[in-house]
C-alpha positions as CSV (number, residue, x, y, z in Angstrom):
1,X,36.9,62.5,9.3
2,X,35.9,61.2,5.7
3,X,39.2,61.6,4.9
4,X,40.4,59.3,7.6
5,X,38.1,56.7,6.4
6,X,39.5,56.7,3.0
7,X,43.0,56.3,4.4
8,X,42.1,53.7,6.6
9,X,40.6,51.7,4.1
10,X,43.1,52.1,1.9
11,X,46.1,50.9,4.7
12,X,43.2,47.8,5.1
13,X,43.3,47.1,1.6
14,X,47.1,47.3,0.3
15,X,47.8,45.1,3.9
16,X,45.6,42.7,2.7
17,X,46.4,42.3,-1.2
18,X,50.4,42.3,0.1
19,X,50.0,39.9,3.2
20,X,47.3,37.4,0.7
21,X,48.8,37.7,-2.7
22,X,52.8,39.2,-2.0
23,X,55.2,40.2,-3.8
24,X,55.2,42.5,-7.2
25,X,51.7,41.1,-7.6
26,X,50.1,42.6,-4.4
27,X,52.0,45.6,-5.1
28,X,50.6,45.9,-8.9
29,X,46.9,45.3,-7.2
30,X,47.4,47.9,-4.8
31,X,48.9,50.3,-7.4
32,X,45.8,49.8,-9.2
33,X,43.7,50.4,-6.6
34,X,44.9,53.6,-5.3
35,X,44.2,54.6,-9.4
36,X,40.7,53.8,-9.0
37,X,40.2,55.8,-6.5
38,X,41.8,59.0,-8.1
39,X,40.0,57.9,-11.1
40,X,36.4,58.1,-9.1
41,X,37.6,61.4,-7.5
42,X,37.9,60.4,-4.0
43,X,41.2,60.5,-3.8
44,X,42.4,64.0,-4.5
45,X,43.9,64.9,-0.6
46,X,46.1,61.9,-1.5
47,X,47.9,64.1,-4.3
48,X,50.7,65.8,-2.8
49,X,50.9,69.3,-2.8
50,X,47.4,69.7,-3.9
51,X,46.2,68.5,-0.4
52,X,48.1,71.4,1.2
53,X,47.9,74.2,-1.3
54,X,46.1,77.5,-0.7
55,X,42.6,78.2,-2.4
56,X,44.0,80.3,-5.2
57,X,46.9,77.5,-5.8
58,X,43.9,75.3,-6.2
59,X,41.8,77.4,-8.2
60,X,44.8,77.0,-10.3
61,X,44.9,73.4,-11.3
62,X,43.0,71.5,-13.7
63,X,41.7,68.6,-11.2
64,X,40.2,66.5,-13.4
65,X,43.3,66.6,-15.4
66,X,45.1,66.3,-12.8
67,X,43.2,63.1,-11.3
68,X,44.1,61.7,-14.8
69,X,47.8,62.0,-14.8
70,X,48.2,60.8,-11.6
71,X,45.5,57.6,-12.4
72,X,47.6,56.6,-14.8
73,X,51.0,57.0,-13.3
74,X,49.6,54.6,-10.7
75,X,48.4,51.8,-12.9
76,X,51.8,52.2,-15.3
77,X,53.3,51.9,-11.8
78,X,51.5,49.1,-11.2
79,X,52.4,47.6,-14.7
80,X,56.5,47.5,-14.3
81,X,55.9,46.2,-10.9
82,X,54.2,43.4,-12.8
83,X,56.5,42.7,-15.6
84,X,59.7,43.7,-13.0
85,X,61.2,40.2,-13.1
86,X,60.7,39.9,-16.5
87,X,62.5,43.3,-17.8
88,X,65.2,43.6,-14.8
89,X,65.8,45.0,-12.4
90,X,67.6,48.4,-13.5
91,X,65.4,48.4,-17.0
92,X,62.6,48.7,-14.1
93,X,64.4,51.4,-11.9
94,X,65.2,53.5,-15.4
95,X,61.3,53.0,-16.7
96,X,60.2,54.4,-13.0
97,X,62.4,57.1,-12.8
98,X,61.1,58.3,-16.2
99,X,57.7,57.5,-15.3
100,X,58.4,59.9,-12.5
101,X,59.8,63.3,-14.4
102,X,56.8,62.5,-17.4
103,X,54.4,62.5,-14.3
104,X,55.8,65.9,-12.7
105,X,56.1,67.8,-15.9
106,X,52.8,66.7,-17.5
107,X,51.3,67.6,-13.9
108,X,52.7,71.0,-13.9
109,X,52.0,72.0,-17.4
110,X,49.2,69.9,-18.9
111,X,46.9,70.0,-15.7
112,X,47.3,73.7,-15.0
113,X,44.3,76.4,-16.2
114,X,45.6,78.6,-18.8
């Protein structure tokens, strides 16, 4: 049910920063927002894979790490959707797409337990 809750806010907030401030703008707000809520630690069933992997898979990962890779994808996420006009638009698909792969392998090497 908590979860829920958390979800449901979060569909209330993006809808409003999109439908009051639009465009890349809203989307940069929302970006950031979803990062402050992995950054508190309330958003960890929002991570996918880690929401539906077994105990020991869990045991497995670094969370705080983990929280802190994906944080920060979000908010550099949320920075190209600011400056998207500005660098073009397949500057901007190239610095996602790298943005992507850097997120994946950092989270399954850097956030892992040795």
């Amino acid at each position: 049910m908590k979860n829920f809750l958390v979800i449901l806010l979060l569909i209330v907030v993006i809808a409003l920063l999109n439908t009051l401030i639009g465009g890349a703008a809203g989307q940069a707000l929302a970006s950031l927002f979803v990062a402050i809520v992995l950054f508190v630690g309330k958003g960890d069933f929002l991570i996918a894979g880690y929401n539906t992997a077994s105990k020991e898979a869990k045991e497995k990962c670094n969370i705080k790490r983990l929280r802190l890779i994906m944080g920060s994808c979000f908010i550099l996420l949320g920075a190209l959707l600011v400056f998207m006009d500005t660098i073009g638009l397949g500057l901007f698909m190239a610095a996602t797409l790298l943005l992507v792969i850097m997120t994946i392998i950092l989270a399954n090497t850097w956030a892992m337990k040795k």
